[in-house]
PAROSE-102779 format. One record per atom (N, C-alpha, C): atom name; y, z, x. Coordinates in steps of 0.2 Angstrom, whole numbers. Layout:
% residues N
atome | north | up | east
CA | Y | Z | X
...
This chain:
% residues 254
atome | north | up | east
N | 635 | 548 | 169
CA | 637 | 554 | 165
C | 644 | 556 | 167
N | 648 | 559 | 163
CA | 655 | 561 | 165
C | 656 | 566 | 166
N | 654 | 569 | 172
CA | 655 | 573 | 178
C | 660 | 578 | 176
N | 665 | 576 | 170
CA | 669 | 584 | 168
C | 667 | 588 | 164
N | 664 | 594 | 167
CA | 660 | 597 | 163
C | 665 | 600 | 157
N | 663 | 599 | 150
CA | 665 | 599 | 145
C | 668 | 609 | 142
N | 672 | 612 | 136
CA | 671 | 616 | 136
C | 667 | 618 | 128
N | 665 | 619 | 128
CA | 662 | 622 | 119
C | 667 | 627 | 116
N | 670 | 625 | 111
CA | 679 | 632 | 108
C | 672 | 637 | 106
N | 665 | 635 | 103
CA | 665 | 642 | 99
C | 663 | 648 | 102
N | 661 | 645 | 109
CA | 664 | 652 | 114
C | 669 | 656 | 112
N | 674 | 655 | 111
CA | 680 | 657 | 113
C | 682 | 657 | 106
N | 678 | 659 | 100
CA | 681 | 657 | 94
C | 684 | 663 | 93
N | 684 | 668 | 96
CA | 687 | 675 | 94
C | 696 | 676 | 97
N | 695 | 672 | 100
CA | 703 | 669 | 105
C | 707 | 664 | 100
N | 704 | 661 | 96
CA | 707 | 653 | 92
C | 711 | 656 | 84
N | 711 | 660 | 83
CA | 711 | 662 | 76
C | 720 | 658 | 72
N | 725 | 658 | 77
CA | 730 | 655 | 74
C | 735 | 649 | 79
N | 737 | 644 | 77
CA | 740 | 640 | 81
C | 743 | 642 | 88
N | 746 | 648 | 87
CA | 748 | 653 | 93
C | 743 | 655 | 99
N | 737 | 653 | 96
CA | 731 | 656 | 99
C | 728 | 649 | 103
N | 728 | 645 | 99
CA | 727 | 639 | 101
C | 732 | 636 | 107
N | 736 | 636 | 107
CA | 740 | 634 | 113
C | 739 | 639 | 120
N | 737 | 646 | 118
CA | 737 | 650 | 124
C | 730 | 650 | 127
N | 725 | 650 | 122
CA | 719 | 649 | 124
C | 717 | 640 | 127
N | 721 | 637 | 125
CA | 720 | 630 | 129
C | 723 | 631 | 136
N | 728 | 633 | 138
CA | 728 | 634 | 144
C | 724 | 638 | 147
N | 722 | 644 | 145
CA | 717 | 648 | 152
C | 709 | 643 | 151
N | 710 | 639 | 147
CA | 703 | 633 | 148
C | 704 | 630 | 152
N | 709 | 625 | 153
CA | 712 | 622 | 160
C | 712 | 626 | 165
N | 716 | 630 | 165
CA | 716 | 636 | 171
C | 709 | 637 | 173
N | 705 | 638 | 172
CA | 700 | 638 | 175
C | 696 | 633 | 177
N | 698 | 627 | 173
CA | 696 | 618 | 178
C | 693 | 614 | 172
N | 692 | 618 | 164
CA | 691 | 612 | 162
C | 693 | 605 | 161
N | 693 | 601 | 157
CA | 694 | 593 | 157
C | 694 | 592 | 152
N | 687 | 592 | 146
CA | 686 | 590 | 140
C | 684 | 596 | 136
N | 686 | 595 | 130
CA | 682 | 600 | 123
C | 681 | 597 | 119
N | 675 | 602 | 114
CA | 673 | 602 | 108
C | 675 | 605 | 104
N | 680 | 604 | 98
CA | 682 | 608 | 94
C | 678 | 608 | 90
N | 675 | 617 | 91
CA | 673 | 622 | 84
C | 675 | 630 | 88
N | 673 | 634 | 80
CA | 675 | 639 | 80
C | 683 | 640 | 79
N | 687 | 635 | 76
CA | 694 | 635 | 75
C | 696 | 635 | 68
N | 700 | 639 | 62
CA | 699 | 638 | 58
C | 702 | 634 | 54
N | 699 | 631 | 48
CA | 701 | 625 | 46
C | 709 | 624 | 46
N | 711 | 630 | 44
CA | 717 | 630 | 40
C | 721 | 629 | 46
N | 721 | 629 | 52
CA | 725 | 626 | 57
C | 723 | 619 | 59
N | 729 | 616 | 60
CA | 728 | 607 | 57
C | 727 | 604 | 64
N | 724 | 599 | 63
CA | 721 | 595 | 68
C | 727 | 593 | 72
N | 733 | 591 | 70
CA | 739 | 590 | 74
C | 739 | 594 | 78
N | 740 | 602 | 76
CA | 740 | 608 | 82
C | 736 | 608 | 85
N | 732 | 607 | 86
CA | 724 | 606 | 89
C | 728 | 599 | 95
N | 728 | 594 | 93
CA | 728 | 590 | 96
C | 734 | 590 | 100
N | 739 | 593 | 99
CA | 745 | 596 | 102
C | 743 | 600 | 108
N | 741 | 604 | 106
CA | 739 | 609 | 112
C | 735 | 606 | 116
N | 728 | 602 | 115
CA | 726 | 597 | 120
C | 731 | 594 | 127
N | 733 | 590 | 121
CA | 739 | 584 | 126
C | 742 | 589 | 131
N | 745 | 596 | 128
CA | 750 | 598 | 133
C | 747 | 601 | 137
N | 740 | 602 | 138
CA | 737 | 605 | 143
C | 732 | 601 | 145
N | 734 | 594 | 143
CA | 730 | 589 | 149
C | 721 | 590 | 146
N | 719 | 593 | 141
CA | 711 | 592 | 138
C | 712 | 587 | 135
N | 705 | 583 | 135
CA | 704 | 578 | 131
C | 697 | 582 | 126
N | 701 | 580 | 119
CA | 695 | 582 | 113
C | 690 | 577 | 114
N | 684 | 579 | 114
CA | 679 | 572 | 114
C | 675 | 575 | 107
N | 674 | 577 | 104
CA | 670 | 580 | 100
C | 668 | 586 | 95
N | 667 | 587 | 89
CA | 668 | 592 | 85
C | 662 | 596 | 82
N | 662 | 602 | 79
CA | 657 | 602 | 75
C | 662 | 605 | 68
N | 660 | 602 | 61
CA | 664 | 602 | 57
C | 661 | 604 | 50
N | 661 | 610 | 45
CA | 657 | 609 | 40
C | 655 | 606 | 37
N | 648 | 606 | 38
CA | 644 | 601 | 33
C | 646 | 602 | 26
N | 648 | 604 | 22
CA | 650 | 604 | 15
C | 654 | 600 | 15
N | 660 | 601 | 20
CA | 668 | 598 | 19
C | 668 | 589 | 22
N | 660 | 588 | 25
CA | 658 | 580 | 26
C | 658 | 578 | 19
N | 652 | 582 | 14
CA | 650 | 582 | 9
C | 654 | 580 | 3
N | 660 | 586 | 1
CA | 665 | 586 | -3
C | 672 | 579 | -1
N | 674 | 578 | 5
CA | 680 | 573 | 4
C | 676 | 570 | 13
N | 674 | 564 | 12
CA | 672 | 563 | 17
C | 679 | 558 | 22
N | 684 | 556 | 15
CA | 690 | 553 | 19
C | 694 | 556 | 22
N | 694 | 565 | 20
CA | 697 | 570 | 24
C | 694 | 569 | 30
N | 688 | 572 | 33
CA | 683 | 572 | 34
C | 688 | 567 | 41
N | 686 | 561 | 40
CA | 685 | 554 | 44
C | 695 | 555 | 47
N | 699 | 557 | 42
CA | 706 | 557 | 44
C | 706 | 562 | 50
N | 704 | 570 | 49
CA | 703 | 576 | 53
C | 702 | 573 | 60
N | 696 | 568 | 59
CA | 693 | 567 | 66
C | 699 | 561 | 70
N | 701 | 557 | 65
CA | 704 | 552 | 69
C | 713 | 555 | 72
N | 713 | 562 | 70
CA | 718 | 563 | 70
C | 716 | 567 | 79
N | 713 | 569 | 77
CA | 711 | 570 | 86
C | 707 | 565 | 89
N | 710 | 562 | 89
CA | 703 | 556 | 92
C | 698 | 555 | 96
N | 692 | 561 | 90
CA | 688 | 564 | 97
C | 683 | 553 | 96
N | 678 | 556 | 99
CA | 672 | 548 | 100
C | 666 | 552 | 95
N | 667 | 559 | 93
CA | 659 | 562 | 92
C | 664 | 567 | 84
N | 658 | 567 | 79
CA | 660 | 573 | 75
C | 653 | 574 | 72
N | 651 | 579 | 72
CA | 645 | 584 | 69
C | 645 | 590 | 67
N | 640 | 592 | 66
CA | 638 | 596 | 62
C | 633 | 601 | 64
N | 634 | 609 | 65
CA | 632 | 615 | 70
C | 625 | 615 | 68
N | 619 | 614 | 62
CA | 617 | 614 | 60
C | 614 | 610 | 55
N | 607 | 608 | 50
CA | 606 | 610 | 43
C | 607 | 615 | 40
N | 609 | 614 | 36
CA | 614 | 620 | 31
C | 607 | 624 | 28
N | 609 | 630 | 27
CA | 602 | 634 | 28
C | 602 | 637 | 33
N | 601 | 634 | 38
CA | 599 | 637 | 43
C | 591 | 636 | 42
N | 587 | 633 | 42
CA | 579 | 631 | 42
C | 577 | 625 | 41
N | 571 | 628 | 43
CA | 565 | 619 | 43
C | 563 | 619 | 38
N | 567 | 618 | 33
CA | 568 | 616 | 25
C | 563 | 609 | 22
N | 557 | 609 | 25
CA | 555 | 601 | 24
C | 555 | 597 | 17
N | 554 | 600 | 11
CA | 554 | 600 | 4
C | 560 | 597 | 5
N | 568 | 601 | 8
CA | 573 | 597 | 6
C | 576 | 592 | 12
N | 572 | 591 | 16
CA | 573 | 585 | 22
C | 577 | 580 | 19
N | 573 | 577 | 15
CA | 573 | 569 | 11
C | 582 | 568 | 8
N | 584 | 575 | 7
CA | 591 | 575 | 3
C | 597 | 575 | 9
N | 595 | 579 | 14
CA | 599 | 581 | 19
C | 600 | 573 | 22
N | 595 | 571 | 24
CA | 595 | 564 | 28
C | 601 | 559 | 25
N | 596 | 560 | 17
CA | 601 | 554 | 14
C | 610 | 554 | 13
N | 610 | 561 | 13
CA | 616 | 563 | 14
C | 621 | 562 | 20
N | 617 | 565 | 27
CA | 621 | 563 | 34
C | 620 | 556 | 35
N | 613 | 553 | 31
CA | 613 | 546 | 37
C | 619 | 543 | 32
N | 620 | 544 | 24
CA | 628 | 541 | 24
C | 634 | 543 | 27
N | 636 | 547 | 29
CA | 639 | 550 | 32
C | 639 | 546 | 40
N | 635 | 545 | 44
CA | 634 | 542 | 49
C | 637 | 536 | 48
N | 635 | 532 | 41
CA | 635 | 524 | 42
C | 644 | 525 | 41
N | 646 | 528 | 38
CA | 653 | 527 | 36
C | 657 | 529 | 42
N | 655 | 534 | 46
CA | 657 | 537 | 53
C | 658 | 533 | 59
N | 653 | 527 | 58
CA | 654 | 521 | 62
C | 657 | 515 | 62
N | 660 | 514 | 54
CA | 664 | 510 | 53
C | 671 | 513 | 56
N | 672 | 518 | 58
CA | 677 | 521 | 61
C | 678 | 518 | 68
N | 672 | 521 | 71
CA | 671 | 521 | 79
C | 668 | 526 | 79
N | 666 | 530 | 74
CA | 664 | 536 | 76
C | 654 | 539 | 76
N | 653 | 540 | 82
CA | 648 | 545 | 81
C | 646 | 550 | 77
N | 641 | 551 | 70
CA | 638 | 557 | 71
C | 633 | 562 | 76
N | 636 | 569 | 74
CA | 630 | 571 | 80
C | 628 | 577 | 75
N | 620 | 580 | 76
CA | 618 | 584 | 73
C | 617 | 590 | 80
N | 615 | 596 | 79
CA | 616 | 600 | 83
C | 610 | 605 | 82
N | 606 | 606 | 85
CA | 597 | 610 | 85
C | 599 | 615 | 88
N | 596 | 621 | 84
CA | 595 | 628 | 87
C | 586 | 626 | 87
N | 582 | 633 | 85
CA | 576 | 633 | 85
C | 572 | 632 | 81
N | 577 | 633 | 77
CA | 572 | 633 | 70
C | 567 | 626 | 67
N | 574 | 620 | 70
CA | 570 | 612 | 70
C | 563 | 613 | 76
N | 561 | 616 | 77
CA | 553 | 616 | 82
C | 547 | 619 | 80
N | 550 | 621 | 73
CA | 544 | 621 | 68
C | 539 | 615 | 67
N | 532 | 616 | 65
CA | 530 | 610 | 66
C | 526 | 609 | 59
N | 525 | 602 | 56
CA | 520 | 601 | 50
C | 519 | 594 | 51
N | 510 | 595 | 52
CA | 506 | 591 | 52
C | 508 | 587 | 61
N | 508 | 590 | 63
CA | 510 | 590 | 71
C | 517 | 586 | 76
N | 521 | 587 | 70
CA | 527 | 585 | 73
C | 534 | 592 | 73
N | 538 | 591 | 76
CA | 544 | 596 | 76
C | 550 | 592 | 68
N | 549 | 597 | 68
CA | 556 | 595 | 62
C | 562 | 590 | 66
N | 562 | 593 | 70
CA | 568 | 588 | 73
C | 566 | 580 | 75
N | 559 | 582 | 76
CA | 555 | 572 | 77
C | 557 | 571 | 69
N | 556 | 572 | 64
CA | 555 | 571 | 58
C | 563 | 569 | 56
N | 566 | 573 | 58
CA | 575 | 568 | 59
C | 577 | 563 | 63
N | 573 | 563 | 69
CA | 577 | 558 | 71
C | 572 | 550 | 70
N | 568 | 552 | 68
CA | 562 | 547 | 66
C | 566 | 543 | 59
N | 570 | 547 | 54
CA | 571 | 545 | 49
C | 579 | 544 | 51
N | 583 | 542 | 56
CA | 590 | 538 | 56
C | 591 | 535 | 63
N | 595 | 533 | 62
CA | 597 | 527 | 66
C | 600 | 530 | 72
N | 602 | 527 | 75
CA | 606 | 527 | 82
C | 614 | 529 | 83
N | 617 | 528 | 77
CA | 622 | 530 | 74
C | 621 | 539 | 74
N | 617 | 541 | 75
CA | 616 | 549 | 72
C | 613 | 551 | 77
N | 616 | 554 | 81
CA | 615 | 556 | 86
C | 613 | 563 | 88
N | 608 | 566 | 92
CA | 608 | 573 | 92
C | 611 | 576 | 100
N | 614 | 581 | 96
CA | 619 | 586 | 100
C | 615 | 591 | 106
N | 609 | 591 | 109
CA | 605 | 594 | 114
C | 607 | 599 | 115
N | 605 | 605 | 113
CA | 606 | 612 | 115
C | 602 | 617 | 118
N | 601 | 615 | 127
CA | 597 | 618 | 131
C | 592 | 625 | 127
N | 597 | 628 | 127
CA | 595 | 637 | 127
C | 590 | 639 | 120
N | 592 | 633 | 114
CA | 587 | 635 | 108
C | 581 | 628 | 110
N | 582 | 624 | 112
CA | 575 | 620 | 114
C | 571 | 625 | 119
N | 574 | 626 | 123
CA | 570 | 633 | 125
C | 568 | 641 | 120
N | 571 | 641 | 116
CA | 570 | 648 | 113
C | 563 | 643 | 107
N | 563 | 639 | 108
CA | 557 | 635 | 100
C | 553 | 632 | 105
N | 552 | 636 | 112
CA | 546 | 635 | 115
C | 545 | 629 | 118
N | 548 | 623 | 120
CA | 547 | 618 | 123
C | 552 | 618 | 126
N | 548 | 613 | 131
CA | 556 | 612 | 140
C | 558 | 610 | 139
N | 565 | 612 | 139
CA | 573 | 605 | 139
C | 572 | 602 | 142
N | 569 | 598 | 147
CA | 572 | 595 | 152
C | 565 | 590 | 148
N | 562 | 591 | 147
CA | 556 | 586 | 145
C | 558 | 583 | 137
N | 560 | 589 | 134
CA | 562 | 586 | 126
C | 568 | 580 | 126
N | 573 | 583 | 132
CA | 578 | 578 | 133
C | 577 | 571 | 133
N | 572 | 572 | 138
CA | 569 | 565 | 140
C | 564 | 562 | 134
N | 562 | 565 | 130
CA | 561 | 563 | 123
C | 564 | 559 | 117
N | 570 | 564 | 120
CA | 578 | 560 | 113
C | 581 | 554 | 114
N | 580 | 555 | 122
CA | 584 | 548 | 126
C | 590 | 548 | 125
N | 591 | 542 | 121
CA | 597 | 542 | 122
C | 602 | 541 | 116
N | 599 | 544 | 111
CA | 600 | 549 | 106
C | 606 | 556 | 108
N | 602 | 557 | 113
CA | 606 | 563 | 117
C | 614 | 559 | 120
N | 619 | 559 | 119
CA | 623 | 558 | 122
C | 628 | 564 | 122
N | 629 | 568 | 120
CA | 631 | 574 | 120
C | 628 | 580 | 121
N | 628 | 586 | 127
CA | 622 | 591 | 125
C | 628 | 597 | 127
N | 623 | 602 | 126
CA | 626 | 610 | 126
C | 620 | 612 | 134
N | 626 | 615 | 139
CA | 624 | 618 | 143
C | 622 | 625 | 140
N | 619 | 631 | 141
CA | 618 | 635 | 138
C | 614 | 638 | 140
N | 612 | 643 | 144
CA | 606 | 645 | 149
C | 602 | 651 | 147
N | 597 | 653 | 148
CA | 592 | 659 | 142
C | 591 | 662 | 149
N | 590 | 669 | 151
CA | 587 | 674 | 155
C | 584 | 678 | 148
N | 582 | 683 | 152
CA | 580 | 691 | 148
C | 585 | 697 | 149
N | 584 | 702 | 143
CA | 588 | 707 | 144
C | 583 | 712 | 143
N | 581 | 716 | 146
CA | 572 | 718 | 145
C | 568 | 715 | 143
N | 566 | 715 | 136
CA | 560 | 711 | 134
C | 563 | 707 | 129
N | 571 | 706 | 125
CA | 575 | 700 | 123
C | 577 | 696 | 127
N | 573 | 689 | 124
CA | 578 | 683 | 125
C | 586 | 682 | 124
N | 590 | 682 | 130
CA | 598 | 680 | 128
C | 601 | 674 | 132
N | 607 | 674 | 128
CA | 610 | 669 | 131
C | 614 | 671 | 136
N | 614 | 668 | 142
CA | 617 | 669 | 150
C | 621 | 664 | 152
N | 627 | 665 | 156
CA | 629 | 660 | 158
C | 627 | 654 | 164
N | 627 | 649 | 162
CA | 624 | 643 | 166
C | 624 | 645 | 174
N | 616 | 645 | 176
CA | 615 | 646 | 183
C | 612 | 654 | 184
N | 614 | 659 | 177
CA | 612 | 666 | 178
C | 607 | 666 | 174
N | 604 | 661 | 173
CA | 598 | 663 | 169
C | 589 | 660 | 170
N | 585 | 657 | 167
CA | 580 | 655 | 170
C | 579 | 648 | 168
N | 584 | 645 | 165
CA | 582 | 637 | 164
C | 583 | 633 | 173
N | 580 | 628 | 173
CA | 578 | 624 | 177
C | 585 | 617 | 178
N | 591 | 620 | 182
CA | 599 | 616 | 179
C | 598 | 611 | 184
N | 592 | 608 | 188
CA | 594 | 602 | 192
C | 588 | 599 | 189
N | 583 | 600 | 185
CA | 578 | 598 | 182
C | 583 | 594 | 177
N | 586 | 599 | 171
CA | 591 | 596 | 166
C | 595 | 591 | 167
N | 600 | 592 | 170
CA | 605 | 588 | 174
C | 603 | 581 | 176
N | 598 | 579 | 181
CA | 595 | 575 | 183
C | 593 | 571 | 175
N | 590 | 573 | 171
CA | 586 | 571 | 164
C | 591 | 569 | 161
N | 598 | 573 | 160
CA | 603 | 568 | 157
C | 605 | 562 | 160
N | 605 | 563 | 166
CA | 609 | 557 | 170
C | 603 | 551 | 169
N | 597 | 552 | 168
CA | 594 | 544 | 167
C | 593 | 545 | 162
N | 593 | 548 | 155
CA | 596 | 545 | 150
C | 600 | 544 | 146
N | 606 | 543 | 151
CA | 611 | 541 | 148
C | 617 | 548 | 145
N | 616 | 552 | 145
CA | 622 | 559 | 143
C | 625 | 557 | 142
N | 632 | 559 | 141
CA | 639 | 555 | 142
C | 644 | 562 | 144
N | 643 | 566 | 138
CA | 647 | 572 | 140
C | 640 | 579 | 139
N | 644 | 585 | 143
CA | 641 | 590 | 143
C | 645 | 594 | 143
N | 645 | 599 | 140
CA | 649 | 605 | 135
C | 645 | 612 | 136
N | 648 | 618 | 142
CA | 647 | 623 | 142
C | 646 | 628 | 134
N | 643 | 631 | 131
CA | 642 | 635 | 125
C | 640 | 641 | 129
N | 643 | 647 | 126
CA | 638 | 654 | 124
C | 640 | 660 | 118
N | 637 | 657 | 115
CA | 637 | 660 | 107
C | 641 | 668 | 109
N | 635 | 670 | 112
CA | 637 | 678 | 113
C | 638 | 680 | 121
N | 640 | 684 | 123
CA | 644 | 686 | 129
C | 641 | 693 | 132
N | 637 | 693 | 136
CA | 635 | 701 | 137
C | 642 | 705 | 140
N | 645 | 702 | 144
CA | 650 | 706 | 147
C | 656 | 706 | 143
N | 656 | 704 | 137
CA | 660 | 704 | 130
C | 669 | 701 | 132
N | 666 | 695 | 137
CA | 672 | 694 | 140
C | 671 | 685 | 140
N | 673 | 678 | 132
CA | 670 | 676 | 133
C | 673 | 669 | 139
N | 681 | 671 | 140
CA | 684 | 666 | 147
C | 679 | 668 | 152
N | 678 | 673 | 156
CA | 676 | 676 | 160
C | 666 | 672 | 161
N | 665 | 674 | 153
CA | 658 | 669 | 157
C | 661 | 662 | 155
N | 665 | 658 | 151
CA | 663 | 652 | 155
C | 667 | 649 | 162
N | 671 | 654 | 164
CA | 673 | 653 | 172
C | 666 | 655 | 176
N | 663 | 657 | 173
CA | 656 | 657 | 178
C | 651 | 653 | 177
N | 652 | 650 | 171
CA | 646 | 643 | 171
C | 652 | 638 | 175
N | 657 | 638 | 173
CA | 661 | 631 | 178
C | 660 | 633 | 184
N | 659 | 639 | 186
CA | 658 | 638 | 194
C | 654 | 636 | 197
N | 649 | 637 | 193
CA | 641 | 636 | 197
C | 639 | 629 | 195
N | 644 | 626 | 188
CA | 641 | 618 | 188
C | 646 | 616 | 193
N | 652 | 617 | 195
CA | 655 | 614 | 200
C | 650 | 611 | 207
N | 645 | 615 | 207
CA | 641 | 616 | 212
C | 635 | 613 | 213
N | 635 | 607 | 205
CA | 631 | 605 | 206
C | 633 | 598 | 204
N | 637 | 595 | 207
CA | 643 | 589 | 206
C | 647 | 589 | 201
N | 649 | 592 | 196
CA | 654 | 593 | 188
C | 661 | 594 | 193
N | 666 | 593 | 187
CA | 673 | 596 | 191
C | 676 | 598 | 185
């Protein structure tokens, strides 16, 4: 597992808004000791060269995207140029579109990304799909997310997202070891409480089990790991991820 713990932009997507942003916001990510990101949360309209610009000058390597599912859908040669223009190794997608355990419409969405997949990999490229909770619905006793990944290939990767495998009531650390090695990409992301709501905390401040996880990526193969946190209690969101890197620094990452 590569050891540089990775950063998620959609943290910080409130910081990214214009190419100006993008260059100042890549440095205070460095500054605080990342190595590698995910580009999301950046808006289209600023071009993958600026993006990629800003990497290089601050020493980040792009490893991975999430990128509208529509705009795979509508031009998928844009699509494939986008990504080759950053050279990430992974490009996905944050969700099924909806947002739900759409089972009626499974059969359309698959045929859909696993073409997308196959053309992905004539590249070099990985698809990745990305689970909040809603995929741990269940019919006729499997999770919606078994039901995708039973229906494509190895090319089609899923994107692990601690905090909502946790919020759909099963153990990351046990589901991980489910996906195998499917999983080559996850979302560090950590769940405490805030009286009697579930939220999102930053890594090591919360109640997931981070030497249970960690351990589970490393024998099955993980490749990268990317701090996320949607939302910020302390509405500051560089600040929490200087505090999941310090606490995964603590636990081998650099």
């Amino acid at each position: 597992m590569d050891k540089r713990i990775g950063a998620q932009l959609y943290t910080l997507r409130s910081l990214l808004q214009t190419p100006e942003d993008v260059y100042s916001t890549f440095k205070k990510v460095k500054e605080i000791g990342y190595k590698t990101v995910q580009v999301s949360g950046i808006p289209m309209e600023i071009s993958p060269q600026d993006i990629k610009a800003a990497a290089d000058e601050n020493d980040l390597e792009l490893i991975c995207t999430h990128y509208p599912a529509d705009r795979f859908l509508a031009d998928l040669d844009e699509a494939i140029n986008y990504h080759k223009i950053l050279g990430v190794n992974y490009a996905g997608i944050g969700s099924m579109p909806g947002f739900k355990a759409d089972f009626d419409g499974l059969g359309k969405f698959l045929s859909d990304f696993n073409k997308v997949a196959e053309e992905l990999k004539k590249e070099g490229i990985a698809f990745t799909y990305h689970n909040h909770a809603f995929e741990f619905n269940k019919k006729d006793g499997k999770f919606f997310l078994d039901y995708i990944v039973e229906n494509t290939d190895d090319n089609f990767k899923i994107m692990a997202d601690t905090y909502w495998i946790a919020i759909g009531g099963v153990d990351p650390a046990k589901y991980l070891k489910k996906l195998g090695s499917r999983v080559e990409t996850v979302h560090f992301k950590d769940l405490g409480m805030d009286g009697n709501n579930a939220t999102m905390y930053e890594v090591g401040e919360g109640n997931l089990c981070w030497d249970e996880i960690i351990s589970v990526c490393e024998e099955i193969g993980t490749k990268y790991a990317f701090v996320e946190q949607d939302a910020c209690l302390g509405g500051d969101p560089l600040k929490s991820m200087e505090i999941s890197y310090n606490y995964l620094t603590k636990k081998g990452f650099c």
